[in-house]
KETORDREN-855076 format. One record per atom (N, C-alpha, C): x, y, z. Coordinates in steps of 0.05 Angstrom, whole numbers, plus 5000, padded with zeros to 4 digits. Layout:
XYZ/...
END
This chain:
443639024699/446338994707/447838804688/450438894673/451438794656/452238424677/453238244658/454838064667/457338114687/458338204666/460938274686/461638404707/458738584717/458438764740/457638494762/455738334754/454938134765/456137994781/458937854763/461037764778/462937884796/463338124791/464538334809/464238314835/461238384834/460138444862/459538114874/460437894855/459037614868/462437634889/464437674872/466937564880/466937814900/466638004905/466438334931/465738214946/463038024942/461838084973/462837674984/463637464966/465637294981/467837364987/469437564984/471937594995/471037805018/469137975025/468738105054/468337905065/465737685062/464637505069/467237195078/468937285068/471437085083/472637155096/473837465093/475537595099/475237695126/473237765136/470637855160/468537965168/468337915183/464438045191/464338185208/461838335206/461138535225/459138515253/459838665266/458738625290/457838995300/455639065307/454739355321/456039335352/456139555358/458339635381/456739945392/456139955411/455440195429/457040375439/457240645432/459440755440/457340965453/460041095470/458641255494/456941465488/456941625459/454941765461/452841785441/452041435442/450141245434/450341135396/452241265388/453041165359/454140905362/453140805341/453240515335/455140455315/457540425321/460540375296/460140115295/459839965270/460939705262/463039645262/464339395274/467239285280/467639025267/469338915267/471238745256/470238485281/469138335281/467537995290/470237985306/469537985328/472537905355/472837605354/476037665367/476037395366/475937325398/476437075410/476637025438/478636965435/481137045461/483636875474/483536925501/484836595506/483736625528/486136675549/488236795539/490236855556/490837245551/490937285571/490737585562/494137625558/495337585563/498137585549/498237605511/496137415509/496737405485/494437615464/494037755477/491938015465/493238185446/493438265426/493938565422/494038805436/496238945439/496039265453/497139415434/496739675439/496739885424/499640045438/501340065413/504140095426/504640425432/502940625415/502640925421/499941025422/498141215425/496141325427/496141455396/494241435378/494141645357/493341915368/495342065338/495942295349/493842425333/493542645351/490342835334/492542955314/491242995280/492843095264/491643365250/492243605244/491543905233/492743845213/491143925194/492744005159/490144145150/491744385128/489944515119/488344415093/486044505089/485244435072/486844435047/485944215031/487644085001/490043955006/491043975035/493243835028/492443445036/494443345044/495143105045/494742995083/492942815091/493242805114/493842435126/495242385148/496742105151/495642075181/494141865182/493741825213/495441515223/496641495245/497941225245/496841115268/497340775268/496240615287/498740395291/499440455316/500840185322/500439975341/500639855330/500139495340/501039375351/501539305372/503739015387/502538775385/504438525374/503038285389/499838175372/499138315348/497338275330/497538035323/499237835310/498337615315/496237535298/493537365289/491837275283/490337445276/489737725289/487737885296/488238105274/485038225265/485438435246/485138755256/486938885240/485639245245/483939375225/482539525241/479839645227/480639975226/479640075207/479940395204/477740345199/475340625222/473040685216/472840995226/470641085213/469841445211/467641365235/467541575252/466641465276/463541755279/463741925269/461542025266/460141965245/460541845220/459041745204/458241395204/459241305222/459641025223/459940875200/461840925189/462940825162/466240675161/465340525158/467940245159/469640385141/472540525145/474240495115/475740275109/476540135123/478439915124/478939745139/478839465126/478939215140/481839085139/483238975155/485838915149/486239065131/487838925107/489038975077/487239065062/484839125062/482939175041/482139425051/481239605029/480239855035/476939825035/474839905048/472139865045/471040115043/471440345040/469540605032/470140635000/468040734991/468440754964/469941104952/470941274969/472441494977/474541404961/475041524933/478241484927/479441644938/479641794951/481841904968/483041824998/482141684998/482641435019/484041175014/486541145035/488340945025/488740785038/490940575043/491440535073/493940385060/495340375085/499140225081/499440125107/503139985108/502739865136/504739755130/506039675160/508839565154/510539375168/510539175176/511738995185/508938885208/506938865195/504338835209/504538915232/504839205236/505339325260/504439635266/504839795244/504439965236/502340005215/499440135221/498040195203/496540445196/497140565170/497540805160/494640845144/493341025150/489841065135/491841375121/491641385096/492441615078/489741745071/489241965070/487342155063/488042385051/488042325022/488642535003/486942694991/488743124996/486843264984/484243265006/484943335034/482943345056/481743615045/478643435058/476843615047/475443745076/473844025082/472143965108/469943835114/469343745103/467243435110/469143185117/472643195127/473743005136/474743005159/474743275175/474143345196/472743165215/474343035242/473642895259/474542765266/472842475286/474142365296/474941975276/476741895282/477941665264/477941435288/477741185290/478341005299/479440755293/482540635307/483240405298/482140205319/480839965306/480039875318/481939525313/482339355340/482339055336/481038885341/479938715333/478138465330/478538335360/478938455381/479038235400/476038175413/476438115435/473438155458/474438085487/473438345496/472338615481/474238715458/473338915441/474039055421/475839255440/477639265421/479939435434/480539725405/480239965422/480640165397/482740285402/482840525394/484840795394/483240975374/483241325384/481641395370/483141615361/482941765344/484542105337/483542315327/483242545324/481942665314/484042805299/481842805267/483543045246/482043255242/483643515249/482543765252/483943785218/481243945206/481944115177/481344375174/484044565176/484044815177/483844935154/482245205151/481745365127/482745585128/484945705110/485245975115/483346145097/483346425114/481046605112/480946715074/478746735074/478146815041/475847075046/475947275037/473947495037/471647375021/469747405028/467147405021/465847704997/465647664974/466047904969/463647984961/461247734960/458347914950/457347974976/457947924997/458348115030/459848355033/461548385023/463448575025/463048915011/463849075027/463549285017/465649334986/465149504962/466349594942/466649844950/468749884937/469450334933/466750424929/467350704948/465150854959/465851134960/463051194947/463351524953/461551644967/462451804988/460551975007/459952215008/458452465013/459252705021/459252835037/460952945042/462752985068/461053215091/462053055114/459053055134/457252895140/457252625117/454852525125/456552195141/455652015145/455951895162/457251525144/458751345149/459451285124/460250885140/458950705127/459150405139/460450215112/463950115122/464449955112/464549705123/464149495106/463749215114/465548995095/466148875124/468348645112/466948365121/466348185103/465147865114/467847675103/467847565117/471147355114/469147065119/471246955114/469746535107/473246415123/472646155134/474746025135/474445905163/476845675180/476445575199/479945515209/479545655237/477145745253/476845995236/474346085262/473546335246/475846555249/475546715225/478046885220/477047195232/478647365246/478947555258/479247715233/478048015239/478148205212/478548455233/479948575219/481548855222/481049075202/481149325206/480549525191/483349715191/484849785170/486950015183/486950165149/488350345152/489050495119/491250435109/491750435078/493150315060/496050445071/496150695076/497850875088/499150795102/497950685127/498950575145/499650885170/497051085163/497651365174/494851315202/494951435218/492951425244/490251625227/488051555238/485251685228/483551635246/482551945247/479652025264/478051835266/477551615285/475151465288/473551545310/471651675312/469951825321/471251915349/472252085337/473652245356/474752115375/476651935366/479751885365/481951785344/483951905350/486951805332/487951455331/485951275316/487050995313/488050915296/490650815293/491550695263/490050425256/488150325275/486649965275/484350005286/482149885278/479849875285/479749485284/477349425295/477349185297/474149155286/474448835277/471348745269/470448825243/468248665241/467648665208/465448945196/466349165210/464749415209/466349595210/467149755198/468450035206/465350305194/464850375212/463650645208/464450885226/465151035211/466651345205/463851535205/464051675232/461051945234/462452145223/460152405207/461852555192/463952535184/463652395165/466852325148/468252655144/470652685137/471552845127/473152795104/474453065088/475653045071/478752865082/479252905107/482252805119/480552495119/478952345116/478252045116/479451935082/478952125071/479252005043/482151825035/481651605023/483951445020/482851165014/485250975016/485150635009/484750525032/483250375047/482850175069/482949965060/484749805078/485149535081/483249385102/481349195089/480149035115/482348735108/481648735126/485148415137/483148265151/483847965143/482147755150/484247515161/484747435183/486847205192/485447055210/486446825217/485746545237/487246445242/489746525234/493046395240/493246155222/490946165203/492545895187/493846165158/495946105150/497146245125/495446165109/495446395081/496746645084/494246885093/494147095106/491647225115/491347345092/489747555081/488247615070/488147975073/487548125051/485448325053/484448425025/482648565028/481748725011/481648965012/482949184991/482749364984/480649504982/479149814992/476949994993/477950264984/477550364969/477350674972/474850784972/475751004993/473551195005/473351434994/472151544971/472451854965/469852084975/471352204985/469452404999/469752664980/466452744979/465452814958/465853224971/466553374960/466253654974/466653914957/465054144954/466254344935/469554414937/469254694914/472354754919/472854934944/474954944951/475655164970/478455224961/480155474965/481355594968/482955814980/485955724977/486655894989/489356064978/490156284973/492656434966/495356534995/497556374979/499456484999/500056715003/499456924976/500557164985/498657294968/496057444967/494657594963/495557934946/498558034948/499858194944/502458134935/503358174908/505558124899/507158314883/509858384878/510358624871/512158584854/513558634837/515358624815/516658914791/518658914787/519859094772/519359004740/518259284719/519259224696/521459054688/520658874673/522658694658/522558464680/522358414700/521558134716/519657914704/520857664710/518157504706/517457364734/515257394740/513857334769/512157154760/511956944792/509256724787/507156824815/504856744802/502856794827/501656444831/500656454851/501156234872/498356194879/496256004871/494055834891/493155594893/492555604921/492555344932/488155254923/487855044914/484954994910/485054694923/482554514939/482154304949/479054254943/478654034914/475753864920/476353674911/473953524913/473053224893/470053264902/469153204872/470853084841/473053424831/474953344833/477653394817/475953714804/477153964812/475854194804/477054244775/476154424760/477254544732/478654794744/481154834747/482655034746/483055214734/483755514733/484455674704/483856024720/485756214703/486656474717/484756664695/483856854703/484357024686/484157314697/484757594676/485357764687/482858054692/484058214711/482358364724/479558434707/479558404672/477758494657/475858194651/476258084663/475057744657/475857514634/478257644626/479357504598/480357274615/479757014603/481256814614/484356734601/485656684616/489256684613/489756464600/490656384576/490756154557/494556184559/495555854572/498055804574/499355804551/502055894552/503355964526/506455794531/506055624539/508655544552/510255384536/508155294508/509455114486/509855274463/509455554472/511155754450/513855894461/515555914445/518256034450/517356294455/518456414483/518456684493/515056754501/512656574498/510756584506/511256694540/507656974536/508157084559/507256884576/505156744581/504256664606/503756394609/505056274630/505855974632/504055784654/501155694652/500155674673/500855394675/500655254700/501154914707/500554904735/498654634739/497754564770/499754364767/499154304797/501154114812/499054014828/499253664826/496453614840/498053464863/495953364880/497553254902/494453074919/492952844907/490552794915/488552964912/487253154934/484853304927/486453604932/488453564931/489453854928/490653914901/490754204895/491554254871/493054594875/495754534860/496454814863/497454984845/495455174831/495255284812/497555584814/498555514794/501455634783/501455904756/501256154769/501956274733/503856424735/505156354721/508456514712/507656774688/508156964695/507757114680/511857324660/511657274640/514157364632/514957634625/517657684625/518758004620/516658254626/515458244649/513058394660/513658754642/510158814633/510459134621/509359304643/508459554637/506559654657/504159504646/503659444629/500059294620/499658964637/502158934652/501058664667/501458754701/501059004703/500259084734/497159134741/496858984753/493458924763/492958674780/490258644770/488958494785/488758194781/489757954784/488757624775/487557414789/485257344778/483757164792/484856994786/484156654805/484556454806/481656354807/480056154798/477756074793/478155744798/476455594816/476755284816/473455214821/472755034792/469754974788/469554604788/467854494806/466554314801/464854254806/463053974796/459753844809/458554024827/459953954847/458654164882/458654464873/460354624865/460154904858/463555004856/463455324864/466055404854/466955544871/469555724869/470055964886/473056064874/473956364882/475656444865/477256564890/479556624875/481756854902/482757064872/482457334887/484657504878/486857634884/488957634870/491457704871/492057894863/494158124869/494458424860/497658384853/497858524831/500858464821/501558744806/502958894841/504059184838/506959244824/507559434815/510559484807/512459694827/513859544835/516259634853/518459664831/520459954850/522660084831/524359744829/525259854802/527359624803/530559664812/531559424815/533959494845/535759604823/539059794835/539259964823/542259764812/543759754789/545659624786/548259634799/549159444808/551659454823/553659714822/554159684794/556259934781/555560024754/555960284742/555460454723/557860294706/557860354687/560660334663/562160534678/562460734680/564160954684/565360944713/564560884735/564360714758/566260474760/565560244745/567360044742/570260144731/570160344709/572960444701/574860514726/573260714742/574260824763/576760684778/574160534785/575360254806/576960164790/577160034769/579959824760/582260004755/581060304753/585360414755/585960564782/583660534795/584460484828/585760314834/584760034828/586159784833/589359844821/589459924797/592459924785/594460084803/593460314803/594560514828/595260424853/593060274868/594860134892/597159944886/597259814862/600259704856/602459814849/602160104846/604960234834/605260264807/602960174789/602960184762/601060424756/601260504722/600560794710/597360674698/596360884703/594060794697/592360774678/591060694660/589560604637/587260754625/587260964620/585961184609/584361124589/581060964587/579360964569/577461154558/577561204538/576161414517/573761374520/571361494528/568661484528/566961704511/565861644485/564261894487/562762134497/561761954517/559662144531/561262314560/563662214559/566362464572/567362454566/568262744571/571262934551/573362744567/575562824549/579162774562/578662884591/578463224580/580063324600/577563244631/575163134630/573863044652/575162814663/575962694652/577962434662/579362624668/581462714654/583262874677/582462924700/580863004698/580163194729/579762994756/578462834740/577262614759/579362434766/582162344749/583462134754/585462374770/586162634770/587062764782/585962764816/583862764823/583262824847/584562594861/582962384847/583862034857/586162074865/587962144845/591562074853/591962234876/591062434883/591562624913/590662444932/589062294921/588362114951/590361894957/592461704947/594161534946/596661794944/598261604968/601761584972/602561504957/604261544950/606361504935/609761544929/611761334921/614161384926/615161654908/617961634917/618161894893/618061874869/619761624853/620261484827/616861464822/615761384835/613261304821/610961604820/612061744838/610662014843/611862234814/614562214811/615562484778/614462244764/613762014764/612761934736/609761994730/608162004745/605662004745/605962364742/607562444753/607462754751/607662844717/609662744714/610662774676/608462684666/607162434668/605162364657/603062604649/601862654680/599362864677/599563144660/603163204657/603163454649/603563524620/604163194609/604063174576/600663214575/599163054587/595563024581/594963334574/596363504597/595163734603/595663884578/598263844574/599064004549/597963954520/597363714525/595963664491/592863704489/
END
């Protein structure tokens, strides 16, 4: 031991040694707290009393915690702060005696005395006592509760999981904290799911197991961990349920006119994620052309989770693309296909002919009273317009002025 440690501890233990002494004290459920050497008075008037009860104090762990003691009428006499399950003195009057730097003490008009405990830890959990030097020994006691909020436990804890579907499937949530923290199970969704045969959006407890899982289980679970101290907690799970492809086609029969471009339509559902792809009645597989200009055939899925919906557009249809087209969806577990028939229906017939539309617009002129507009067509004579714009005009009234003109008209046509 250096010198100077020497003197340290000579001058420590005369200033306890002046300051006061200790005395063992029996408490009711047989712990033995050391106290502060009483004093005698012999008038009870002149005692010390304790002007409030200490108050039991909660703070969560790390923070800052303050226990108070007030005094009446102190006088001569000293206050003690002691840890009463460990029987450990922290403080004598003005002096601090645990060697705990996180332990303080203040005080104020020798009336009020303040034990500071910084950065509570749970080993500070319990009960505190102020004690005064009288005789008998006069206390006050408090308890500091130190709350933990919940933290997931994660080398307990279940990770993302894959099952296959049908078989039977146990997630696990272990949480830490105080009090103990309540754990909950629900989906990321926040959508209701089959728990053995029933519709629950919440399960409770640190287990969720799902019998015959299905493909409708698959998703993100949240296990949630709370104790009402902030902030609660969860951890993220995904569940992937493992299953071949299946399939299905909306319309098995589809029909189209030369020069159309038509899409055919299937629906495929697995995991792991199938390989998609069409091809036609002779087994050629259909290679998408959709990043060439005027390319015939444009295939594209549309995914949607474990669904997938396989798309082929086929362009300016000939007779050589009436037949037969598979749809094919392959993964891990196996495969399966749908076929589609893609017939040619007449195509619809056009509103109006050229010769047709003529008709009609010197119809239209005609019901206004105006002469009508005689277009030259190769593929009819003059005199067939004649004939034809002749019948028309028998079907429309007409005034007289407007009747000799249309008359003169027809009979120059005729003559030339």
């Amino acid at each position: 031991m250096t010198p100077f440690l020497r003197v340290y501890c000579v001058i420590w233990i005369a200033l306890l040694t002046a300051c006061c002494s200790t005395k063992g004290r029996e408490l009711p459920n047989g712990q033995n707290v050391v106290s502060v050497a009483p004093i005698e008075v012999p008038d009870e008037s002149m005692y010390p009393r304790f002007a409030e009860p200490i108050p039991n104090v909660t703070v969560t762990v790390g923070r800052d915690a303050l226990l108070a003691c007030v005094v009446d009428n102190l006088r001569g006499f000293k206050v003690a702060w002691v840890r009463m399950d460990t029987q450990t003195i922290l403080s004598i009057h003005h002096n601090i005696i645990t060697q705990n730097a996180r332990i303080s003490l203040s005080y104020n008009d020798h009336r009020s005395w303040y034990l500071h405990i910084k950065n509570v830890q749970e080993v500070d959990r319990g009960w505190y006592m102020c004690q005064v030097n009288t005789d008998p020994m006069r206390s006050r006691k408090g308890y500091l509760q130190v709350v933990v909020p919940p933290s997931i436990i994660d080398n307990m804890t279940s990770t993302d999981m894959v099952i296959r579907e049908g078989n039977d499937v146990t997630l696990v949530c272990r949480a830490s904290g105080y009090p103990e923290p309540y754990v909950m199970w629900r989906r990321e969704d926040g959508q209701d799911f089959n728990y053995n045969g029933e519709s629950v959006s919440v399960v409770d407890g640190e287990t969720l197991t799902i019998t015959k899982v299905s493909r409708l289980h698959m998703g993100a679970y949240l296990c949630i961990a709370s104790n009402g101290v902030p902030p609660s907690i969860s951890k993220r799970i995904m569940l992937m349920v493992q299953f071949p492809p299946m399939l299905s086609i909306p319309n098995q029969l589809e029909g189209a006119y030369i020069g159309q471009d038509v899409t055919l339509e299937c629906h495929t559902e697995a995991y792991p994620s199938s390989i998609n792809y069409w091809t036609t009645d002779k087994g050629d597989m259909i290679i998408s052309e959709m990043e060439i200009v005027g390319g015939k055939y444009e295939a594209f899925p549309v995914d949607s989770g474990y669904n997938k919906f396989m798309m082929l557009k086929i362009r300016n249809i000939t007779k050589e693309d009436f037949g037969f087209y598979k749809c094919i969806a392959k993964n891990s577990l196996g495969e399966t296909d749908g076929i589609i028939k893609l017939d040619e229906i007449p195509a619809p017939p056009s509103a109006f002919t050229t010769t047709q539309k003529s008709v009609l617009d010197n119809q239209t002129i005609r019901k206004k009273g105006q002469l009508p507009i005689i277009q030259t067509n190769d593929a009819i004579t003059s005199n067939f317009q004649g004939e034809v714009y002749g019948e028309q005009i028998r079907e429309f009234d007409f005034d007289d002025e407007n009747s000799t003109s249309v008359a003169n008209c027809l009979d120059k046509n005729q003559k030339t």
